[in-house]
DSSP file (Angstrom, degrees, kcal/mol; ACC not computed):
  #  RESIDUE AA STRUCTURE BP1 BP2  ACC     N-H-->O    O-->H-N    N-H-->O    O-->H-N    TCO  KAPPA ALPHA  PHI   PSI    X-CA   Y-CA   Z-CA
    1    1 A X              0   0    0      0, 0.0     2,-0.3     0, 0.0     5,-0.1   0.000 360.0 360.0 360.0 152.4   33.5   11.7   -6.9
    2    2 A X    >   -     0   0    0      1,-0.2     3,-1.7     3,-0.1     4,-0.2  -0.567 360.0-145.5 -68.1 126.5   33.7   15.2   -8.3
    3    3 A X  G >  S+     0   0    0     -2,-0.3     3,-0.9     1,-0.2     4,-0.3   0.692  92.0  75.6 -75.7  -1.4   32.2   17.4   -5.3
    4    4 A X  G 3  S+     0   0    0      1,-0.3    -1,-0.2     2,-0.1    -2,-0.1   0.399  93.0  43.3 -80.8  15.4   30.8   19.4   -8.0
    5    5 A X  G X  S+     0   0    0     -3,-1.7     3,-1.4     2,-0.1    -1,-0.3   0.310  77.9 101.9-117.5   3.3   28.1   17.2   -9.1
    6    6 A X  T <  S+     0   0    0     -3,-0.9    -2,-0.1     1,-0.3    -3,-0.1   0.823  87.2  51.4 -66.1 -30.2   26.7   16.1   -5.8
    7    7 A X  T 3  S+     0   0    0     -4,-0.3    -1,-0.3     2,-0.0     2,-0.1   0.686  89.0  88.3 -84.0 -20.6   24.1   18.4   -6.3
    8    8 A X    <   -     0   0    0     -3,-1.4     2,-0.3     2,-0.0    -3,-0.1  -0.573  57.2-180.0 -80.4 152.3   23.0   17.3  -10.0
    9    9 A X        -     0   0    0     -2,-0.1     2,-0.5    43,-0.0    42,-0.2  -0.944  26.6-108.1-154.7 152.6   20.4   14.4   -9.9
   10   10 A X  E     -a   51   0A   0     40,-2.7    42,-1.4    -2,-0.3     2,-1.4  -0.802  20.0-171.1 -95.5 127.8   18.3   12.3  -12.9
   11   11 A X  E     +a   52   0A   0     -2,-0.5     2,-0.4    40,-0.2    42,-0.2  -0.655  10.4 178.2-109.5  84.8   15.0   13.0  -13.3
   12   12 A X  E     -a   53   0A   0     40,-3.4    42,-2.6    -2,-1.4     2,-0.6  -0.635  20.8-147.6 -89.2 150.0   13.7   10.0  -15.9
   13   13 A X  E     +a   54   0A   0     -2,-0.4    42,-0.1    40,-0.2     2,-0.1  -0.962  30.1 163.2-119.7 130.2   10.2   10.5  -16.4
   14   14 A X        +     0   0    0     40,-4.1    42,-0.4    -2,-0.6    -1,-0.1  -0.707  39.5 109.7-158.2  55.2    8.0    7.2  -17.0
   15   15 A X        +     0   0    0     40,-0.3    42,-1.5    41,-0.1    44,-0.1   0.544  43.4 108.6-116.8  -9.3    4.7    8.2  -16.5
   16   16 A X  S    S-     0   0    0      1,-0.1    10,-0.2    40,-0.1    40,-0.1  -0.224  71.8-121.4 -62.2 159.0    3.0    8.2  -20.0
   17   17 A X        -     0   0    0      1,-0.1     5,-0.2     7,-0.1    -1,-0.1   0.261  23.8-133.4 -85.9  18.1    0.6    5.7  -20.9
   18   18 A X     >  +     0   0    0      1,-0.1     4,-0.8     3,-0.1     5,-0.1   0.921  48.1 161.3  48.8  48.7    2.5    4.4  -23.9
   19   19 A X  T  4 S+     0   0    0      2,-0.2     3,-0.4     1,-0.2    -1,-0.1   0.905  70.6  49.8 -70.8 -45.0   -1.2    4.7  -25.7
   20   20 A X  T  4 S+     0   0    0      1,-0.2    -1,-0.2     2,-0.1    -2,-0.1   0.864 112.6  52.2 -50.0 -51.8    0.4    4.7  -29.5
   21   21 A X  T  4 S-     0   0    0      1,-0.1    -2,-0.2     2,-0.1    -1,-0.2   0.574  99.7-140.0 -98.3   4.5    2.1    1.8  -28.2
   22   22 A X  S  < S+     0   0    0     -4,-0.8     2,-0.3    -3,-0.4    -3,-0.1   0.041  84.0  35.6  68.2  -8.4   -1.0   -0.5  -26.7
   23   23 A X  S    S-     0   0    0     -5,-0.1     2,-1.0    35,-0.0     5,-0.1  -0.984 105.0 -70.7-153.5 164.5    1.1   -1.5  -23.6
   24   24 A X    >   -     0   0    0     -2,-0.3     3,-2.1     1,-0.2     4,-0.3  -0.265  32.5-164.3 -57.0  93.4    3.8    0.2  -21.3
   25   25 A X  G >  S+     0   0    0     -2,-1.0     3,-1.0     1,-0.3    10,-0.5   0.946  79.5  70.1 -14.1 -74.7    6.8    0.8  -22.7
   26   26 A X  G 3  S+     0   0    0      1,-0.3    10,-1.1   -10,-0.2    11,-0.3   0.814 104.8  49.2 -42.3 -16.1    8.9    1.4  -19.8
   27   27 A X  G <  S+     0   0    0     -3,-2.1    -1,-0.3     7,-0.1    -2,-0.2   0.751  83.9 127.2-104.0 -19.7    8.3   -2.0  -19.3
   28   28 A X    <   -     0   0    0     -3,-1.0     7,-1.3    -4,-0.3     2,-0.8   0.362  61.5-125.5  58.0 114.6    9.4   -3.1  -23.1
   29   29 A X  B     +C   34   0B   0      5,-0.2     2,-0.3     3,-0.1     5,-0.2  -0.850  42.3 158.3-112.2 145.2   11.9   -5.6  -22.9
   30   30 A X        +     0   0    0      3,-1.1     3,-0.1    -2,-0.8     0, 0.0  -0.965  65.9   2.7-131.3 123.1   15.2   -5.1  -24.7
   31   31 A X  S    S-     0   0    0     -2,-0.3    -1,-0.1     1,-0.2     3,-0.1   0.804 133.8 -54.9  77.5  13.2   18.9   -6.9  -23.8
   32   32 A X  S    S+     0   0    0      1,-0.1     2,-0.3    -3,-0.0    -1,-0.2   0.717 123.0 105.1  71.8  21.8   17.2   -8.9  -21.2
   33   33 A X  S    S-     0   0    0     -3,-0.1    -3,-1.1    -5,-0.0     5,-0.2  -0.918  78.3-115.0-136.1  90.2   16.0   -5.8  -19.6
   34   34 A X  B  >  -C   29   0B   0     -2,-0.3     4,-2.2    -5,-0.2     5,-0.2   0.096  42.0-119.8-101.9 154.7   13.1   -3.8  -19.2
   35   35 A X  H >> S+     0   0    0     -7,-1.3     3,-3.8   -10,-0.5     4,-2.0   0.980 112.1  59.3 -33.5 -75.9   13.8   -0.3  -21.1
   36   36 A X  H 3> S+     0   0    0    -10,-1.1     4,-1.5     1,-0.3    -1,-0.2   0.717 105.5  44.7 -37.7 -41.7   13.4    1.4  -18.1
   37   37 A X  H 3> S+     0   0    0    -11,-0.3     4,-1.6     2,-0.2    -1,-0.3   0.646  97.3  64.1 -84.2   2.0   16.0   -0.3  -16.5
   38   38 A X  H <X>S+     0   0    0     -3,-3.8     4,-0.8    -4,-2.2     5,-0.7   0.850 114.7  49.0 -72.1 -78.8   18.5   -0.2  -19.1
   39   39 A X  H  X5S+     0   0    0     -4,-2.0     4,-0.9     1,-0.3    -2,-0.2   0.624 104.0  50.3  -5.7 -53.3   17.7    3.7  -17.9
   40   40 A X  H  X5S+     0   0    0     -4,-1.5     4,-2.6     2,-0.2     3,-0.7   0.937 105.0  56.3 -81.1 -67.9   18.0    3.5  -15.0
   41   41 A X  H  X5S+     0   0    0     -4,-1.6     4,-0.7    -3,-0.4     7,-0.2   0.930 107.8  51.2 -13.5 -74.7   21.4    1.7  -15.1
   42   42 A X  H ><5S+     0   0    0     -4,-0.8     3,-0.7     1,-0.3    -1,-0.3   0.876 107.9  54.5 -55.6 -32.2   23.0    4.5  -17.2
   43   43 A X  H >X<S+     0   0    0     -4,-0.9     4,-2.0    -5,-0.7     3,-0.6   0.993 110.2  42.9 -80.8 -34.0   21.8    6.9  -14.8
   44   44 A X  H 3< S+     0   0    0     -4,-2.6    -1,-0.3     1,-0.2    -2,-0.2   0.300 103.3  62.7 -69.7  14.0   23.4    5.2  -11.8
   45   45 A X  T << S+     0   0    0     -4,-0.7    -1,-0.2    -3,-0.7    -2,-0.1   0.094 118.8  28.1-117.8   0.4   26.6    4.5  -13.3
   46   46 A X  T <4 S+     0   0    0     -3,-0.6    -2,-0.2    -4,-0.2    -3,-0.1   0.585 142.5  16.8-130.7 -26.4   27.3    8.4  -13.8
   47   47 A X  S >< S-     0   0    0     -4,-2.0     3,-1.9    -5,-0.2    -3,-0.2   0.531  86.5-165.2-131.3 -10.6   25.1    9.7  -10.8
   48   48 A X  T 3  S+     0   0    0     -5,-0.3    -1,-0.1     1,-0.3    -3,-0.1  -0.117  72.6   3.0  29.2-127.1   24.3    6.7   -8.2
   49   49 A X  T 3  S+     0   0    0      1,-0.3     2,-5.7    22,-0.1    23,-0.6   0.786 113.0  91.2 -56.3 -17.3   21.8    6.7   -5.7
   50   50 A X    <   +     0   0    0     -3,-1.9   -40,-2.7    21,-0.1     2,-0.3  -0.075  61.2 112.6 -83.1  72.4   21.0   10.1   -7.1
   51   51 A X  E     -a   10   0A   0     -2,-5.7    21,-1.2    19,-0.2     2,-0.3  -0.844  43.3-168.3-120.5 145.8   18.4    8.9   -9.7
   52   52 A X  E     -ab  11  72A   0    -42,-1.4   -40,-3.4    -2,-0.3     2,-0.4  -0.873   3.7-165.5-128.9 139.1   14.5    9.5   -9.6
   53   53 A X  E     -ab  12  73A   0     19,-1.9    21,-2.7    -2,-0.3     2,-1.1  -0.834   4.2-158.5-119.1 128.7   12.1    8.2  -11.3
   54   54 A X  E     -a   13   0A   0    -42,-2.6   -40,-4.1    -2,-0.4     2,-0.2  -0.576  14.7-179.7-104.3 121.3    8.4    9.4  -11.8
   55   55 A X        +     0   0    0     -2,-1.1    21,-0.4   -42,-0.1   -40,-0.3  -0.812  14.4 151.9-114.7-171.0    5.7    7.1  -12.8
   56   56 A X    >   +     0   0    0      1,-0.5     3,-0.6   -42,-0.4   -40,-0.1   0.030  61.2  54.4-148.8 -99.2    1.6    7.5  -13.6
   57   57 A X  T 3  S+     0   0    0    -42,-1.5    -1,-0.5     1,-0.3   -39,-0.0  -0.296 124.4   0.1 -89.7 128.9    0.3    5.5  -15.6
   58   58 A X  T 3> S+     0   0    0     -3,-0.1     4,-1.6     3,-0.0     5,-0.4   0.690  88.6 157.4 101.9  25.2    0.5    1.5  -15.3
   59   59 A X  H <>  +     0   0    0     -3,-0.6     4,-2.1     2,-0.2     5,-0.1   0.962  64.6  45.0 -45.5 -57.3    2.8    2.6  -11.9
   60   60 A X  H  > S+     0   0    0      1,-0.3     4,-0.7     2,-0.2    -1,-0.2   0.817 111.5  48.4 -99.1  -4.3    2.3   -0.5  -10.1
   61   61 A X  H  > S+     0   0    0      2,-0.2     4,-1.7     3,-0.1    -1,-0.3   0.669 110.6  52.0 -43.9 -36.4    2.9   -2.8  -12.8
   62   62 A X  H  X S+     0   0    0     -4,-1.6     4,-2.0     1,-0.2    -2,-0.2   0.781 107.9  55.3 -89.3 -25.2    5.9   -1.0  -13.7
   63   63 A X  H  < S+     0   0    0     -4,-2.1     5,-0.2    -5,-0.4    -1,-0.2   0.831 108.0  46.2 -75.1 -21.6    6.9   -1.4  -10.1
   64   64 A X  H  < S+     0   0    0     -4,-0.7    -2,-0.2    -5,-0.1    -3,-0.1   0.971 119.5  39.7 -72.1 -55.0    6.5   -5.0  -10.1
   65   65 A X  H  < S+     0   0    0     -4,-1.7    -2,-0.2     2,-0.1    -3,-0.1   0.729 106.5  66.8 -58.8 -34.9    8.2   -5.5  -13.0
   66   66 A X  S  < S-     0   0    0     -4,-2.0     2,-0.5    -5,-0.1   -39,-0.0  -0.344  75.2-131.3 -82.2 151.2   11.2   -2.7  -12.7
   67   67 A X        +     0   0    0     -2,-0.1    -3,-0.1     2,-0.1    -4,-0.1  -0.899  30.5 171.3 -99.1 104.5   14.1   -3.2   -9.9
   68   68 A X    >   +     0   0    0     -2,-0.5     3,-0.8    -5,-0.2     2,-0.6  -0.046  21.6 142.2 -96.2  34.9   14.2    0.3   -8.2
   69   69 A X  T 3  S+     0   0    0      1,-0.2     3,-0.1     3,-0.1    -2,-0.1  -0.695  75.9  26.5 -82.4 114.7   16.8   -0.9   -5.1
   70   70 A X  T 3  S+     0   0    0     -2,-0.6     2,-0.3     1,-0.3   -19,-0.2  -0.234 117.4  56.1 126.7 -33.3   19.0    2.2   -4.7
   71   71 A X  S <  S-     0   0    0     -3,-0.8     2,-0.5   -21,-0.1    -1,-0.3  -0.642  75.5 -90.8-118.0 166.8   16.7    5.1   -6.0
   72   72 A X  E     +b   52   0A   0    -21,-1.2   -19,-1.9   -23,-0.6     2,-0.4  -0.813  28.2 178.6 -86.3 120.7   13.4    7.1   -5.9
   73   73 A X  E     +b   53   0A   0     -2,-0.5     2,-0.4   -21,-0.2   -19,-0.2  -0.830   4.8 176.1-108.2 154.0   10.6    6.4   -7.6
   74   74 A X        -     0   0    0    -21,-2.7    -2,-0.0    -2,-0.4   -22,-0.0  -0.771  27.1-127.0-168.7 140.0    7.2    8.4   -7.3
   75   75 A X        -     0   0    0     -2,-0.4     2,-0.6   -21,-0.2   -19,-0.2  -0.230  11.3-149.9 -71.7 142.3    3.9    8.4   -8.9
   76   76 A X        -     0   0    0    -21,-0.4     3,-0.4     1,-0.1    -1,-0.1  -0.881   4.6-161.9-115.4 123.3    2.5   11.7  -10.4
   77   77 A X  S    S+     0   0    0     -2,-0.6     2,-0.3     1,-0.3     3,-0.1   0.407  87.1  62.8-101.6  14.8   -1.4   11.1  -10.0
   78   78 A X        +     0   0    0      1,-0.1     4,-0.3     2,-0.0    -1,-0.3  -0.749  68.0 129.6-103.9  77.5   -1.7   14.2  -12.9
   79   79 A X    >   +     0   0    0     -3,-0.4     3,-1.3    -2,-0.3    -2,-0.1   0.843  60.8  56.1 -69.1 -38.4    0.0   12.2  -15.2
   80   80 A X  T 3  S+     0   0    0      1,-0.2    -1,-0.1     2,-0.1    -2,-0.0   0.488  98.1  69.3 -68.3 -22.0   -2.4   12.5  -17.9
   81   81 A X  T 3  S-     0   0    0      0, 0.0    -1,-0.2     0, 0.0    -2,-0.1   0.906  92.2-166.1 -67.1 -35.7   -1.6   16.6  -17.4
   82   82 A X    <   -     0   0    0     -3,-1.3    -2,-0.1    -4,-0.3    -3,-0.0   0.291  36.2 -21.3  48.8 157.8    1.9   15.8  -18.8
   83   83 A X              0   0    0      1,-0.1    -4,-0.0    -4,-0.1     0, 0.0   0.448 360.0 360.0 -43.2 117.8    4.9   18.1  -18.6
   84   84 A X              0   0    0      0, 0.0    -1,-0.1     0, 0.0    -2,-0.0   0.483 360.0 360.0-139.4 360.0    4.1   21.9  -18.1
């Protein structure tokens, strides 16, 4: 690997409550696949273990459902603040 990326990391952010969409997206399946882990894929195939993912809302549903073996996830309990 290029040592000049070790330091770059993926930040996917999957904490909104998909409200618009009446149930959690991130969990959406598409390709056999939950969205999120099509995500999640693409980010480890350029960056590997160096992936995080933040949920909030629907968190541990989206943890049952998602496979996060390799990366970090962690729950934002302001989710509902959204990005500032």
């Amino acid at each position: 690997m290029n040592a000049s990326i070790t330091n770059v990391y993926a930040i996917l952010l999957a904490a909104g409550a998909s409200s618009r969409m009446g149930s959690p997206k991130q969990i959406l399946e598409w390709r056999n696949r939950s969205l999120l882990e099509h995500a999640i894929l693409n980010a480890k195939s350029v960056l590997h273990e160096r992936v995080i993912v933040v949920l909030g809302a629907h968190a541990e549903a989206i943890q049952t459902a998602v496979d996060f073996e390799g990366i970090t996830s962690i729950t934002n309990s302001d989710w509902q603040d959204g990005i500032r």
